[in-house]
C-alpha positions as CSV (number, residue, x, y, z in Angstrom):
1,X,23.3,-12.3,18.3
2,X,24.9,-15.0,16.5
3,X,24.3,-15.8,12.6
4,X,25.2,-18.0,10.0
5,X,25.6,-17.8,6.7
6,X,23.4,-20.3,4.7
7,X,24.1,-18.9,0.6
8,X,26.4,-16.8,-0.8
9,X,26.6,-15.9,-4.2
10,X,27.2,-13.1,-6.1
11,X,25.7,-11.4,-8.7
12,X,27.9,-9.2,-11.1
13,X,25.3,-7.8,-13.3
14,X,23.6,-6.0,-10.0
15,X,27.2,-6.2,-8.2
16,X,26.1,-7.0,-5.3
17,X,26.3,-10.3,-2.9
18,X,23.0,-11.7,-2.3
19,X,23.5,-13.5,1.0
20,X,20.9,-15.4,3.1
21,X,22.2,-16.0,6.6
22,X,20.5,-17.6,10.2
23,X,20.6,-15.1,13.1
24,X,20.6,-17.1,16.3
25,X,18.5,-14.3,19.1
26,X,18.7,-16.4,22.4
27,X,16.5,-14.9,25.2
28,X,15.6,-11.7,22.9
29,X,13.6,-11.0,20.6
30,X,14.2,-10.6,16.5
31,X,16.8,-8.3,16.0
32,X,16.0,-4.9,14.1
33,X,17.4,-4.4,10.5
34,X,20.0,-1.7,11.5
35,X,21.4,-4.4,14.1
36,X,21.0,-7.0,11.3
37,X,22.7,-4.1,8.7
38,X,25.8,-3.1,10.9
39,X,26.8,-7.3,12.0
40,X,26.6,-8.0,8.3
41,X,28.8,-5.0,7.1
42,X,31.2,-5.9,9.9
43,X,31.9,-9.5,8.8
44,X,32.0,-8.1,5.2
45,X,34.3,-5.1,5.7
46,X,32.0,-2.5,4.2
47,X,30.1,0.4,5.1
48,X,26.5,-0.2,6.1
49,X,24.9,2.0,3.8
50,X,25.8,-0.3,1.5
51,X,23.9,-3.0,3.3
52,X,20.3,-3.7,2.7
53,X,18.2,-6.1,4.4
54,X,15.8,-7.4,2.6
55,X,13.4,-9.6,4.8
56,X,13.5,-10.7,8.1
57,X,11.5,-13.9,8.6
58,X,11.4,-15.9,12.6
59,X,9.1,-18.5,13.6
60,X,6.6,-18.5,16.0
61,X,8.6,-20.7,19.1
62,X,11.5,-20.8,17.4
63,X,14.5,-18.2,18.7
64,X,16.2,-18.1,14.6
65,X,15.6,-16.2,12.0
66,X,16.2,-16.6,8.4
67,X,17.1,-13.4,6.6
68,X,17.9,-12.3,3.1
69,X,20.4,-9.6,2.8
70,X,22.4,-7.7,-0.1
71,X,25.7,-6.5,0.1
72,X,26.1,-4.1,-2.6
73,X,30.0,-2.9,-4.0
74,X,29.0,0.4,-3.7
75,X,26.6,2.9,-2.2
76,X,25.6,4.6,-5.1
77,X,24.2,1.5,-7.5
78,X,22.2,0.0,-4.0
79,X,21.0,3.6,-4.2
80,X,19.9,2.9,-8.0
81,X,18.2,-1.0,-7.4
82,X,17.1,-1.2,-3.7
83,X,13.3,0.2,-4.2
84,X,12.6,3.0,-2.0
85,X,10.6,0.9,0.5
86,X,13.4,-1.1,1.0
87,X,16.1,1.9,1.9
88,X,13.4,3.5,4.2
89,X,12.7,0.5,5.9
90,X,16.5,-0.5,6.4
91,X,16.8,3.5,8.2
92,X,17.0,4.5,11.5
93,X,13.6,4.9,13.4
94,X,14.1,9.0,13.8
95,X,14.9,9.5,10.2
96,X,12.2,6.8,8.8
97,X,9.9,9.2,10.2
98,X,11.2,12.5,8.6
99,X,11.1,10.4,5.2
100,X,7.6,9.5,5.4
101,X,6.7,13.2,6.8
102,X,8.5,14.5,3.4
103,X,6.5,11.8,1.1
104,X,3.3,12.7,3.0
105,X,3.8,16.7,2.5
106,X,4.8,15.5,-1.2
107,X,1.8,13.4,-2.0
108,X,-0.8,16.3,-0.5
109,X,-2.4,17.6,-3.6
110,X,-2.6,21.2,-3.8
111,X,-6.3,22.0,-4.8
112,X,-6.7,23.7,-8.7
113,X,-9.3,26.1,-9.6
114,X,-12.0,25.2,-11.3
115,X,-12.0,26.9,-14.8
116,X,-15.4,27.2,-16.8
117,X,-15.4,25.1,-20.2
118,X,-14.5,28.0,-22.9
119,X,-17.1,26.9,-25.2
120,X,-20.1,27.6,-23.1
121,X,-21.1,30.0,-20.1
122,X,-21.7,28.3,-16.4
123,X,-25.7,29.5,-16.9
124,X,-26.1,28.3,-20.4
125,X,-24.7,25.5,-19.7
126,X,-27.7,23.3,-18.1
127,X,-31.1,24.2,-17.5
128,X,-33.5,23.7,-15.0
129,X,-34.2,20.3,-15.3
130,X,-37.9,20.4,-17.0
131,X,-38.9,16.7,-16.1
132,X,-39.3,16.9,-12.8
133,X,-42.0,19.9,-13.3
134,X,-43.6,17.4,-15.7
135,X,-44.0,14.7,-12.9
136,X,-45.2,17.1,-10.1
137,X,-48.1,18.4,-12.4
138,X,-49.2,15.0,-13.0
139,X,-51.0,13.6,-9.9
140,X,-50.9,9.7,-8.9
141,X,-53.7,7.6,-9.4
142,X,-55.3,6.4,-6.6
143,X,-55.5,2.8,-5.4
144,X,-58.5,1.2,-5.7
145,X,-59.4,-0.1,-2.0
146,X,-59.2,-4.2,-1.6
147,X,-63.3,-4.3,-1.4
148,X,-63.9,-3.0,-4.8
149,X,-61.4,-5.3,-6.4
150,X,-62.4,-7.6,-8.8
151,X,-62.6,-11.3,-6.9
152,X,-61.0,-14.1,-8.5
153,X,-61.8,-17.9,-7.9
154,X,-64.3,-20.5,-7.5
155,X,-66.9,-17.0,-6.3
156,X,-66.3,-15.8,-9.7
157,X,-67.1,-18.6,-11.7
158,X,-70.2,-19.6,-9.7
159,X,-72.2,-16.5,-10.6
């Protein structure tokens, strides 16, 4: 895995390097972020948890990809800006997976008790509902049949 670094700049107020380089994959397929993370901290003599790769973008038929990536001076502010998506993403596949069990386990709600309302007791609170007594009492009307309905149209106006 070859790459190439297309932009370079540097950004002091988020000191980091914002860097957007070309991978060259021949024969293989697009390399994975930690491979991506651990070239890019090599060629900038820094640790790779200060690394973040930000998007990973090939081609379809092409074997190049284009990929942004932010070298941070420090692990602790990358810590502070990279969104959390980002840092799980840019993890290893074992421990991606205990990071999203832990966010599952923390996102389970834990079910409250229902309390009554302090105002009013559960039985006084809503009756039996009277209308629908009212419209079972009352029976439908029945439909006249077709025969004994009144004709309209040129019969009618003959007679």
């Amino acid at each position: 895995m070859d790459f190439k670094v297309k932009q370079d700049t540097y950004n002091p107020l988020l000191k980091r390097k914002e860097v957007s380089i070309e991978v060259d994959h021949e024969s293989q397929g697009t390399p994975s972020r930690l491979d991506l993370r651990k070239a890019v901290a090599s060629k900038y003599n820094t640790k790779t948890e200060n690394v973040y790769v930000i998007d990973v973008e090939s081609k379809t038929g092409t074997q190049s990809a284009l990929c942004s990536v932010e070298v941070y001076d420090d692990a602790e502010t990358a810590r502070r800006t990279v969104p959390k998506y980002i840092q799980t993403r840019n993890l290893p596949l074992e421990e991606r997976k205990k990071v999203r069990e832990q966010e599952a386990k923390k996102e389970e709600p834990t079910p409250k008790p229902e309390k009554p309302k302090a105002g009013k007791p559960a039985a006084e609170a809503k009756p039996q509902k009277p209308a629908e007594e009212a419209k079972e009492a009352k029976p439908k009307p029945e439909a006249k049949p077709p025969s004994e309905a009144p004709k309209k149209g040129k019969e009618g106006e003959a007679k």
